[in-house]
N, C-alpha and C positions, 0 to 999 in steps of 0.2 A: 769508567773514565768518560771524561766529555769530549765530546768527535767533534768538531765542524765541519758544517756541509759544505761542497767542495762542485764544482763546476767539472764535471768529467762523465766521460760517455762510461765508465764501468764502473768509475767509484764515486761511491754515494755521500763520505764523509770520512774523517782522518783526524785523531787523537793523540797525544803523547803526552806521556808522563817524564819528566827529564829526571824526577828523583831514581825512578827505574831503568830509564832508559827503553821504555817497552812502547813503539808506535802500534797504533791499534786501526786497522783501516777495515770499513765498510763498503763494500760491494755492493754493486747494482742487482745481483740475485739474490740479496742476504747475507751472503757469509759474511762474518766479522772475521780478522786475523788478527793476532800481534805479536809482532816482530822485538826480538830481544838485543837488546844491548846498541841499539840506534843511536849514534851522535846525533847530536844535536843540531849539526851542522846539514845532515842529510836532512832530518825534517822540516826544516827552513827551505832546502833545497828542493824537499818535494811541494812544499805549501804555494814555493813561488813560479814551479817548474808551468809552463803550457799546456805540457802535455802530462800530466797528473800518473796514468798507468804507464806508459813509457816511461819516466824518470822512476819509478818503482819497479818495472821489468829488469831495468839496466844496469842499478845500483845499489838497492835492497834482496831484492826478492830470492834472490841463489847467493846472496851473500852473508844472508843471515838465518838463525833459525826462526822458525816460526811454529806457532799453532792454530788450526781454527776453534774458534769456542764458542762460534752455532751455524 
C-alpha cells in the first residue's frame, strides 16, 4: 500500500486503501500497523488532524482492531 509521509513527531507516514477499509500507519521506530474496517471519514480526519498521534490515540487506536506487520 502507498503511505504518505506526514508531518508528526511519532508518525512517519499513513496509507489507506478505501476498497478495504484497512489504514496502514508508519512509525517513527518502524513499525508499520493496519487498522481494519476505517471509514473513510476518520482518515480524512486523521490526514487533516494537527496533531496526527493524538487524533489516532483518541479515535482509532482502542477502537479498532489492528495488527503490526513488521
Amino acid at each position: 500500500m502507498y503511505r504518505t509521509p506526514v508531518s508528526s513527531t511519532n508518525i512517519c507516514s499513513i496509507g489507506y486503501d478505501s476498497q478495504s477499509a484497512i489504514l496502514e500507519v508508519e512509525f517513527t521506530s518502524g513499525d508499520v500497523y493496519q487498522y481494519f474496517n476505517i471509514p473513510e471519514h476518520l482518515y480524512r480526519g486523521l490526514m487533516s488532524a494537527s496533531s496526527k498521534g493524538q487524533f489516532l490515540n483518541d479515535y482509532i487506536r482502542n477502537s479498532y482492531r489492528y495488527q503490526k506487520i513488521s
